[in-house]
C-alpha positions in Angstrom: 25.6 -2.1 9.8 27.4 -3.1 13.3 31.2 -2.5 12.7 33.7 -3.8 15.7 37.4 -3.0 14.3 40.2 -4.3 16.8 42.9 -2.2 15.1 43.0 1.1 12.9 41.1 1.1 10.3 43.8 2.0 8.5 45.9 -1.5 9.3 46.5 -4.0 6.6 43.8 -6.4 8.7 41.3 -3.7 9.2 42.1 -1.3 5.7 39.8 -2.7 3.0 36.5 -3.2 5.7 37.0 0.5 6.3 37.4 1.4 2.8 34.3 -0.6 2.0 32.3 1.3 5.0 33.3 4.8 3.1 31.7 4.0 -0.4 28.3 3.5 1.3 25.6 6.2 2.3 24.5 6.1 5.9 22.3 9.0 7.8 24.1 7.9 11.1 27.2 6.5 12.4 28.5 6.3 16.3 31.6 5.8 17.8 31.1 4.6 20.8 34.0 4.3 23.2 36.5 7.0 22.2 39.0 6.1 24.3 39.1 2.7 22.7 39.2 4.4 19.3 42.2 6.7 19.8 44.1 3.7 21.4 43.4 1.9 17.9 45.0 4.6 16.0 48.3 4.8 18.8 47.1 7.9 20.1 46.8 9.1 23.5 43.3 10.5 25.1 45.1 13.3 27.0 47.3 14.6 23.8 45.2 16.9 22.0 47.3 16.8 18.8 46.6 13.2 19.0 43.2 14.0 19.5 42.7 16.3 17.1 44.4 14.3 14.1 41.6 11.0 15.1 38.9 13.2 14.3 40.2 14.2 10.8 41.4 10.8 9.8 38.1 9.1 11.5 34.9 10.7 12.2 35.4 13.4 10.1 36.4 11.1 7.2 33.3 9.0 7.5 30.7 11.9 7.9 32.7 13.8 4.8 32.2 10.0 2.5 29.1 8.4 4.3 27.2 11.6 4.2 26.4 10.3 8.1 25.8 12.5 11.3 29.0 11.1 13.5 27.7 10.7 17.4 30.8 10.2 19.4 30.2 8.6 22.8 32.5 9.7 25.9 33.0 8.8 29.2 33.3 11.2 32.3 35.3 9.9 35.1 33.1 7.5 38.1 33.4 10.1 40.9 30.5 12.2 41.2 32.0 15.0 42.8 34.9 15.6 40.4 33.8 14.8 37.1 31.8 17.9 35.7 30.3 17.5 32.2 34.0 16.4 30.4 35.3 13.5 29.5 38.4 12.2 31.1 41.2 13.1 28.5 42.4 15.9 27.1 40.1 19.2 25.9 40.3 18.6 22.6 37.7 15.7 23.4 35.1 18.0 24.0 36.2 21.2 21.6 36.5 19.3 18.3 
């Protein structure tokens, strides 16, 4: 199942598609683009209360009705020399 919301999940538009994701049983499910998702929700990558709250209300709510492992792909800033192994945003990113 490929799912490409362009709001929340939790908008009038997006609300029953996500609802109808939750009922089914899945092994695997990946977010890919995190940034992109917290922007959907109106939070911001570098507030980690913002952060925090778009794992409970998102991954964490489709592993905890899917059943699935949630993969959540990350990006690390271009340069090289200044990146490291986080993600550009704020620590919660990597923590939770």
């Amino acid at each position: 199942t490929y799912i490409r919301p362009e709001q929340s999940p939790y908008t009038t538009r997006e609300q029953h598609a996500f609802r109808t994701l939750l009922t089914h049983t899945y092994t695997l499910a990946i977010i890919d683009g995190v940034t992109d998702a917290l922007t959907q929700e109106g939070a911001a990558s570098k507030d980690n209360d913002d952060i925090a709250r778009w794992h409970r209300h998102i991954p964490r709510t489709i592993a905890r009705h899917t059943g699935a492992a949630v993969i959540l792909i990350d990006h690390v800033t271009k340069n090289t020399d200044t990146r490291g192994r986080f993600a550009i945003g704020g620590q919660t990113k990597m923590a939770a």
